[in-house]
C-alpha positions as a Python dict, from the first residue, in 0.01 Angstrom:
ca = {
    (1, 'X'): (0, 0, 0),
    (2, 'X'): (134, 355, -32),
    (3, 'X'): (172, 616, 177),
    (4, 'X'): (-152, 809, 147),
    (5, 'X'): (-293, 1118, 395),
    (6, 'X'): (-659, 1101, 340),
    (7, 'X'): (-827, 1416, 384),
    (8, 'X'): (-1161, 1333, 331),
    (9, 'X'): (-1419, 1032, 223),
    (10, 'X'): (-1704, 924, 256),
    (11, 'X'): (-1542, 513, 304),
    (12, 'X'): (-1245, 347, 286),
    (13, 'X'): (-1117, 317, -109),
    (14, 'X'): (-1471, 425, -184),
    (15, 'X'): (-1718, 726, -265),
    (16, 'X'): (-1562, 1072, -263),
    (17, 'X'): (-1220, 1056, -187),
    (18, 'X'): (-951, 1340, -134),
    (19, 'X'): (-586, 1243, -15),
    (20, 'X'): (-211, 1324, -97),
    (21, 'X'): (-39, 1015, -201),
    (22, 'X'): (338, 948, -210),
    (23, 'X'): (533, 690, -435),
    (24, 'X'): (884, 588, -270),
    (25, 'X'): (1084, 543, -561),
    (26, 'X'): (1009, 211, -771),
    (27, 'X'): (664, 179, -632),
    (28, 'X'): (403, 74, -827),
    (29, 'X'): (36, 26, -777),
    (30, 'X'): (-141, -244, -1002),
    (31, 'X'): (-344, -172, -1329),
    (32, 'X'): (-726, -85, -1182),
    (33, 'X'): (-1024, 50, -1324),
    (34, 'X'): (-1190, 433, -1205),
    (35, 'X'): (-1562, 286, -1123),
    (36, 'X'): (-1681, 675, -1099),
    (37, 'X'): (-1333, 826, -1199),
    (38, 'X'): (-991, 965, -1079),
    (39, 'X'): (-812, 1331, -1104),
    (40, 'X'): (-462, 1343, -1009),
    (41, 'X'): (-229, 1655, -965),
    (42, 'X'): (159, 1558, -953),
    (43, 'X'): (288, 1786, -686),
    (44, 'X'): (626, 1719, -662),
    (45, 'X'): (856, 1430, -820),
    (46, 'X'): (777, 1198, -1165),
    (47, 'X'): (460, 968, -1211),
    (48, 'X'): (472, 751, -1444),
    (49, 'X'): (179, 558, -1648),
    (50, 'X'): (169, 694, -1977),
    (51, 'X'): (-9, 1034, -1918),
    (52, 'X'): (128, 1354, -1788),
    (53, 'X'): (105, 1598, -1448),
    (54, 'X'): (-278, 1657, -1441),
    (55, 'X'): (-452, 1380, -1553),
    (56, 'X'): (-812, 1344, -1563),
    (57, 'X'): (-987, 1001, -1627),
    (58, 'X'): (-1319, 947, -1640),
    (59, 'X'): (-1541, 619, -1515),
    (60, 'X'): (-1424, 283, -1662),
    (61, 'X'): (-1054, 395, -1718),
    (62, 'X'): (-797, 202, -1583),
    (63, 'X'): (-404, 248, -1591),
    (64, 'X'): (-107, 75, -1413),
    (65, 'X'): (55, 396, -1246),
    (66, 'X'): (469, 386, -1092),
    (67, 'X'): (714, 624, -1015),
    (68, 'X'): (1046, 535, -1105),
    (69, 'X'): (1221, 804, -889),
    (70, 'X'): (933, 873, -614),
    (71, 'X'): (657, 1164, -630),
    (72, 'X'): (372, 1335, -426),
    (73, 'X'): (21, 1355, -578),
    (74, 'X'): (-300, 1470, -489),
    (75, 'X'): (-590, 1252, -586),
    (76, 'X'): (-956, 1320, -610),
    (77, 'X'): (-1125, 943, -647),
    (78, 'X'): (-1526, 911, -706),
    (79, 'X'): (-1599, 1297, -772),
    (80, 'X'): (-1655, 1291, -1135),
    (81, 'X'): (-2060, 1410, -1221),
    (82, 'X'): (-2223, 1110, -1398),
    (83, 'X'): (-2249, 1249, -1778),
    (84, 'X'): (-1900, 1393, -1769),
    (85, 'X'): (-1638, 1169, -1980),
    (86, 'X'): (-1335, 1396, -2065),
    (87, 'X'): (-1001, 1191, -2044),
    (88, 'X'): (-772, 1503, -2006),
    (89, 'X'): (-371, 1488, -1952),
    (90, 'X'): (-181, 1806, -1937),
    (91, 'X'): (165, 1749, -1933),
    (92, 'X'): (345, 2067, -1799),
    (93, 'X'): (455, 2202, -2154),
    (94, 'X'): (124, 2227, -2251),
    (95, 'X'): (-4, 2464, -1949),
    (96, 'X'): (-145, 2723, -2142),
    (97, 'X'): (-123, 3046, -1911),
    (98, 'X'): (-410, 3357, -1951),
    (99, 'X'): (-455, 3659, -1755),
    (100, 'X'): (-709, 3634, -1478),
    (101, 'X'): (-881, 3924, -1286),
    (102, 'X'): (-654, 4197, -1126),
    (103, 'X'): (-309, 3992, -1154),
    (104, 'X'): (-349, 3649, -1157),
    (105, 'X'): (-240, 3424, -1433),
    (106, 'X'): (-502, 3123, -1448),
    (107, 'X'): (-427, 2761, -1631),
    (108, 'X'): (-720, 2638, -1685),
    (109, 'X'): (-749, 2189, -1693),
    (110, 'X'): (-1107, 2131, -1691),
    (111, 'X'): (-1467, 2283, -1699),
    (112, 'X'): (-1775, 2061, -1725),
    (113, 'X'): (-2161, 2239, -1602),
    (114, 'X'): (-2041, 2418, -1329),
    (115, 'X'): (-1751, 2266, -1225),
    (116, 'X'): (-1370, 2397, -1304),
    (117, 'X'): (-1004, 2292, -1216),
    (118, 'X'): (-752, 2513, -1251),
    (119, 'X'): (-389, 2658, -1166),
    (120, 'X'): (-387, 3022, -1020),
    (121, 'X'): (-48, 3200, -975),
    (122, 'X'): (-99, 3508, -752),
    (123, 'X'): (112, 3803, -777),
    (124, 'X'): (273, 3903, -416),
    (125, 'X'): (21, 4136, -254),
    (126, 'X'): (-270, 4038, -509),
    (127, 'X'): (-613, 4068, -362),
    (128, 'X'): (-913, 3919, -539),
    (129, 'X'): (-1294, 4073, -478),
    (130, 'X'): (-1510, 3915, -242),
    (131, 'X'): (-1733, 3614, -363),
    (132, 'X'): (-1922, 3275, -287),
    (133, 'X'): (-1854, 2960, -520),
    (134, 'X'): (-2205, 2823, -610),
    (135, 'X'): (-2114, 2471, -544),
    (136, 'X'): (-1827, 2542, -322),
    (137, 'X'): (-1474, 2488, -362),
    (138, 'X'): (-1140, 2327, -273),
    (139, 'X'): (-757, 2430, -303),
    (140, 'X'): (-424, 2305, -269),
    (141, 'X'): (-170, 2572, -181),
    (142, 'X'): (116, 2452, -411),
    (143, 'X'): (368, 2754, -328),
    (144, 'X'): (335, 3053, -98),
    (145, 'X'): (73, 3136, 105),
    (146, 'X'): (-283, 3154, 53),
    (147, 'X'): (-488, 3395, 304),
    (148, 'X'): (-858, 3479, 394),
    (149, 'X'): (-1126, 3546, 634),
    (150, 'X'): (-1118, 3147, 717),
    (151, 'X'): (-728, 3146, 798),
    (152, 'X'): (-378, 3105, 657),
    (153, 'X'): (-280, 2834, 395),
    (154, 'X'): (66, 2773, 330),
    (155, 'X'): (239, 2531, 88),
    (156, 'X'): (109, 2192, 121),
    (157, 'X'): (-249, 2309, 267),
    (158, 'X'): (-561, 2197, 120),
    (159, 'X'): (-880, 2351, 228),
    (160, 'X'): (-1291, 2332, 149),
    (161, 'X'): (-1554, 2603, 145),
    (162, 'X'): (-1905, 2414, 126),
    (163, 'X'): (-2170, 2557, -134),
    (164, 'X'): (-2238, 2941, -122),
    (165, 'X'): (-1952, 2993, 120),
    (166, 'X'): (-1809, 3365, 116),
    (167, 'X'): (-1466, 3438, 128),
    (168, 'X'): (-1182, 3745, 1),
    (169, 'X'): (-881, 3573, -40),
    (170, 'X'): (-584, 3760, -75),
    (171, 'X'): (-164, 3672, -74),
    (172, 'X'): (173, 3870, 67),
    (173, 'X'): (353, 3679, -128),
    (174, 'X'): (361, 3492, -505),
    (175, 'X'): (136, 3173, -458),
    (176, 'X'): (26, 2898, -663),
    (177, 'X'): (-267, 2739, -605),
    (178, 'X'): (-487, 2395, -734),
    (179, 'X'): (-900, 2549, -749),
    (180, 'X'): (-1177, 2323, -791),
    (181, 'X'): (-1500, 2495, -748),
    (182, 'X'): (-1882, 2450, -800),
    (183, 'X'): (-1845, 2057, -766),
    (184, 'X'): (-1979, 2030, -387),
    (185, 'X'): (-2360, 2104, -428),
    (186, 'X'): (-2566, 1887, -281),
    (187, 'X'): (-2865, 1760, -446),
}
């Protein structure tokens, strides 16, 4: 088994499923199928099973993942709405970078209803407007610090604002976050 910190679910190795996994170097995990499908983020290090550093695959895929010389991921398992089939793998040569409000720079990997996934690169002392995320949303603070009326976030945070939550987020410093947002509505 590998290392894994899980941060939320619903049951073990089932339903909704956040954690950070890491592969020592040469581990391996056998070939298994997504039953409601799998996002990964590689944080840090070199996964290895044919795709690239965000990979997105839908319910029914399968894949045979190892890391040759170790790596940290983050892993959303089970979270994946039910007519939403996109395989996506963004390898990091093809992050395409656009201007966001004030001075962020977003990269966007996925949008689907409501639902969005992106990178966001703050500019030191970048404050964004107040808001709520209709169907929440989730981060990973991947550099820096992330700040707002909730608390402080620094690297290797993760944190989740139910549906409608408010908050005005702001940074001191450059930070890089992972956003998911409008995926936690209840029905």
């Amino acid at each position: 088994m590998l290392p894994r910190i899980t941060i939320s679910s619903e049951s073990a190795e089932s339903g909704h499923t956040t954690s950070f996994v890491t592969y020592q170097a040469d581990s391996f995990f056998p070939e298994h199928q997504h039953i409601h499908g799998e996002e990964i983020y590689v944080i840090e290090g070199t996964f290895s099973d044919e795709h690239g550093d965000y990979l997105r695959d839908p319910a029914g895929s399968s894949h045979s993942p190892f890391s040759k010389l170790g790596c940290t991921l983050f892993v959303k398992l089970n979270q994946f709405q039910s007519d939403d089939h996109q395989h996506i793998t963004i390898k990091p040569e093809q992050q395409q970078w656009v201007n966001g409000l004030g001075k962020l720079k977003v990269c966007s990997f996925h949008s689907f209803n409501t639902q969005s996934t992106a990178l966001v690169c703050w500019s030191a002392n970048e404050t964004f407007q107040a808001h709520a995320h209709y169907g929440g949303g989730e981060i990973v603070v991947l550099t820096g610090k992330f700040i707002d009326d909730h608390g402080e976030y620094p690297a290797d945070s993760w944190a989740r604002n139910p549906h409608l939550s408010r908050h005005h987020p702001h940074v001191k410093e450059e930070t890089l976050i992972l956003v998911w947002v409008g995926h936690l509505k209840s029905n």
